[in-house]
N, C-alpha and C positions, 0 to 999 in steps of 0.2 A: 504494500500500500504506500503510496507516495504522498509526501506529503502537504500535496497539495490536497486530497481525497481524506487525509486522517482529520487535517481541519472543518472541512463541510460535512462531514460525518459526527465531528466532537458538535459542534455549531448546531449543527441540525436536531443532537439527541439536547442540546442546552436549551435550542429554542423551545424544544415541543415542553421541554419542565418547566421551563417560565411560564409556560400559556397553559399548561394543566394545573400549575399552584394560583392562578390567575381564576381562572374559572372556579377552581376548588372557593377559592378565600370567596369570593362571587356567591355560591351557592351556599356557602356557610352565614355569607350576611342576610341573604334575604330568608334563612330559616332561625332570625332572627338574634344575629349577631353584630358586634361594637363597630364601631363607625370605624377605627382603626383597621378593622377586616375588609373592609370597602378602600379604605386606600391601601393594603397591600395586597386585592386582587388587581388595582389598579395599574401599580407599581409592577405586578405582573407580567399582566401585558402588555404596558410600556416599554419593558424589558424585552418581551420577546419581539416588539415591532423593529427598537433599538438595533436589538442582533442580527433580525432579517435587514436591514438597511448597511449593516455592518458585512455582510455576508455577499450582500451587492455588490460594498465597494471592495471588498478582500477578491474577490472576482475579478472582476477586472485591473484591480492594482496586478493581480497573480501572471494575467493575459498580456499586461502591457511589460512586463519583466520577463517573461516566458519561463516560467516555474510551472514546473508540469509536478 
């Protein structure tokens, strides 16, 4: 695995955590939990849009260097 492939792989198993503890904290406030729950499902998935934006530019930074 090269490592360009072990980055979007590591990236990809971070984003989907950020966005299942996003949802999670989400479904734990509306069943009636503290506001603070509401902003770290928030923080969440700020986190996981963050990484996919990060993921964009590690891409093409990768393409324009020719890092395979």
């Amino acid at each position: 695995m090269t490592l360009r492939w072990f980055h979007m792989v590591f990236l990809l198993i971070v984003m989907i955590g950020a966005d299942m503890f996003g949802a999670y904290a989400f479904y734990h406030y509306g069943r009636g939990g503290e506001p603070m729950i509401l902003a770290l499902g928030a923080s969440g998935l700020v986190a996981g849009l963050g990484l996919a934006a990060y993921v964009a530019w590690l891409v093409k930074k990768l393409d324009v260097a020719d890092i395979h």
